[in-house]
N, C-alpha and C positions, 0 to 999 in steps of 0.2 A: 344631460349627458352623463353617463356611468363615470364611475372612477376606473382608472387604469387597469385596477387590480381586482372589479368585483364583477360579479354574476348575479342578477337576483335569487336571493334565498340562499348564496352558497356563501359559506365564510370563507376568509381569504386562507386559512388556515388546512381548509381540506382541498382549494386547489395547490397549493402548496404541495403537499401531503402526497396529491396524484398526478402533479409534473415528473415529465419526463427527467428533466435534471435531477429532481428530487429523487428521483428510484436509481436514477445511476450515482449519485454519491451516496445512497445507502446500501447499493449491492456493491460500490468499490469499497466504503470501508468496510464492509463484513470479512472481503476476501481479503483486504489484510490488517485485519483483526487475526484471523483464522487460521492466515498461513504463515504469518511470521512466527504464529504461536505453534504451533504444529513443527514446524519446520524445527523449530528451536527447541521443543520436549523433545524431536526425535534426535536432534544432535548430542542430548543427556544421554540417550536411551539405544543409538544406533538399533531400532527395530526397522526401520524402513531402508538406511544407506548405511554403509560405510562411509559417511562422511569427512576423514579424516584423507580417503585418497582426492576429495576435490580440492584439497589444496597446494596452488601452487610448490614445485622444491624450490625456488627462491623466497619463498614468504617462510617456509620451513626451515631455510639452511640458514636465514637471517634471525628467526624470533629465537629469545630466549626460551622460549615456552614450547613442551613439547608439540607435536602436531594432534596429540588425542586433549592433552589439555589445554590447547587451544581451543580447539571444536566444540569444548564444555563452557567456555567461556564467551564463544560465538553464537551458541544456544541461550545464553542467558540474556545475552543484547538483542537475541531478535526477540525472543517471548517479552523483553522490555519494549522495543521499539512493536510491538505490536500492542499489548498496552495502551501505549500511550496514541495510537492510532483510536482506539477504542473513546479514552476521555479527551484527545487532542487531536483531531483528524487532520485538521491544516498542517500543525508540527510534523505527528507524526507519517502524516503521510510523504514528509519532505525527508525526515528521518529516511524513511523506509526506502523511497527513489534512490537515496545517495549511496545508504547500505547496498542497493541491488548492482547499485553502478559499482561499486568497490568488489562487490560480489563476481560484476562481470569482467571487471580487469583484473581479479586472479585467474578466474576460469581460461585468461585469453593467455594468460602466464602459461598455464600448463600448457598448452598449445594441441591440448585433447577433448575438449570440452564444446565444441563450438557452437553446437545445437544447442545448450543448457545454457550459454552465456547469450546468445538473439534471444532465446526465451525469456530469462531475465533481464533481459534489454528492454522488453513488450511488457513485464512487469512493472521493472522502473518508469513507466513512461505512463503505466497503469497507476500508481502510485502517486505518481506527480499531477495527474490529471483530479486524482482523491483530493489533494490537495488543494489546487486551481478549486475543483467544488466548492469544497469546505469554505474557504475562502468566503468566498458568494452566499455559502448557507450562512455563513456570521453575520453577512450582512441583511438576510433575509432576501436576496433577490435569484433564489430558485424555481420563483415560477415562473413561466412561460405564458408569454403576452403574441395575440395575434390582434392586429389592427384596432390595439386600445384596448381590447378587452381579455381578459386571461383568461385561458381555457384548463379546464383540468386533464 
């Protein structure tokens, strides 16, 4: 009888490699590796938004901090929190879910935003799923078993 986890002539290592799970936690963490980091140069750089109008006016009339250097300083947690997605995918990607939820209870502050706050809703949930992955890839059980025997 096979071991659970083998095919003859195939290492466990390249069905691994070519599970389905395995390709979705390394296309989830790429995209946020990518976008937090992106996202976060552009809040330095305002070339893509003015990102200083997605913030709530209660989160502005409360911070001591202006609303443009705020946004510099929100750029720098996410190019962090993306980071560490990168060398910490389980963390970071818990990081990143909670970030998107914080993200989405401003959005819902301004009470202008609602399509961009469901979207990073569908992100968060993207993120936390990275996560859930990562999880499993620690443990090595991302490959995909059909009736005893793994398949790639």
């Amino acid at each position: 009888m096979q071991h659970s986890n083998s095919i003859p002539g195939v290492h466990r290592e390249v069905i691994v490699a070519h599970s389905p799970a395995n390709q979705a936690f390394r296309i989830l963490q790429f995209v946020f590796v990518v976008a937090p980091v992106m996202a976060g140069l552009d809040k330095l750089t305002h070339l893509l938004a003015n990102w200083d109008l997605y913030l709530a006016p209660q989160i502005v009339e409360r911070s001591p901090i202006a609303a443009h250097s705020l946004m510099l300083i929100v750029g720098v947690a996410e190019v962090t929190a993306g980071l560490i997605v990168a060398l910490r995918p389980k963390i970071g990607g818990m990081i990143v879910c909670l970030w998107l939820l914080g993200v989405v209870f401003n959005l819902l502050l301004t009470r202008r935003y609602f399509d961009i706050a469901l979207r990073d809703f569908g992100l968060a949930l993207g993120a936390f799923a990275l996560a859930r992955l990562a999880a499993a890839h620690e443990r090595g059980g991302l490959d995909i078993t059909y009736h005893g025997v793994a398949r790639p």
